[in-house]
Phi, psi and omega in degrees: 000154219241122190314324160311303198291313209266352188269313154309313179300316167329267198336293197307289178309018164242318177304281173330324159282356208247323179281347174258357172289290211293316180271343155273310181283349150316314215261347183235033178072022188246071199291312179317292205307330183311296187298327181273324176005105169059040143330298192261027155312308179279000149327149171293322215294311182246356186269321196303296159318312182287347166313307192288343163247062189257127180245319171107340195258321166245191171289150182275002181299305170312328177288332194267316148335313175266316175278326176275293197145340184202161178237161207247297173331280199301289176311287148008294173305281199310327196289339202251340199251122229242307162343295162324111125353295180304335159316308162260093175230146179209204177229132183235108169072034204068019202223117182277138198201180175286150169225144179317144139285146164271157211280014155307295201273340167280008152265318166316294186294328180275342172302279152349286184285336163282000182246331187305304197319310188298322201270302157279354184283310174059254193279332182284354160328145158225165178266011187264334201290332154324307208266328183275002178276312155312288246263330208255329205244330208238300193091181153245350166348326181224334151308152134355123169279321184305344174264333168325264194313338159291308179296002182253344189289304209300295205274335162307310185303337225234304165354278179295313178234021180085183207257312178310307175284004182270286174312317144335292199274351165312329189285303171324310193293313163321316194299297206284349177073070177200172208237159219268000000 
């Protein structure tokens, strides 16, 4: 691929992904986060690299990984976007460990894997592939288990009764301050 093509192909697939992020944390009331969503896609720190490694079909992070060892891109992201899991972690009592996400950015994050799902899947979309994208890469190993487990309740939900009646009550659980 011709460096115009993997630069255009980036550009387009974050935009696109970044409009279906946007049209779901709408549908689940988070209009900033909808509106702030991958900011720092554009970053040089993170646009650059995923140009030069843009495949089009997944992320290009994984590519970046497998040839250096770590991606710049990736490491970049996670640290800025409070939605990653990876994001939350610190050290408690000298021990670095997981901390609940709050459940803004763990809906903002289940938004994310269903705008991915959607984005690399393309016509080939299911509503399970989120969820089977969690149960296969993350798990709870390494999560919160309390943000694990909403988040596998959230994508089962999103599985079993769709992205529409998922989101509706998600919107609800918000109004009301209560966890869905």
């Amino acid at each position: 691929m011709s460096f115009w093509q993997r630069f255009t192909g980036h550009l387009k697939t974050v935009h696109h992904h970044r409009a279906l992020v946007r049209k779901y944390c709408f549908a689940c009331g988070l209009y900033w986060q909808g509106l702030t969503h991958d900011l720092s896609k554009y970053s040089p720190t993170e646009f650059i690299p995923s140009v030069h490694y843009y495949q089009g079909w997944r992320s290009p992070y994984p590519v970046e990984k497998k040839e250096k060892g770590y991606s710049m891109g990736w490491l970049h992201h996670k640290g800025r976007n409070p939605h990653h899991w990876e994001y939350w972690y610190d050290t408690i009592n000298g021990v670095w460990q997981p901390v609940k996400m709050p459940y803004r950015y763990l809906i903002e994050s289940i938004c994310d894997r269903i705008a991915a799902s959607r984005t690399y899947h393309k016509d080939a979309y299911k509503s399970s592939d989120a969820l089977n994208y969690f149960l296969q890469h993350h798990g709870d190993q390494y999560m919160h288990p309390e943000t694990a487990k909403e988040m596998e309740k959230i994508l089962r939900m999103v599985a079993e009764n769709g992205e529409e009646d998922t989101f509706r009550k998600i919107r609800q659980s918000l109004k009301e301050h209560r966890e869905v």
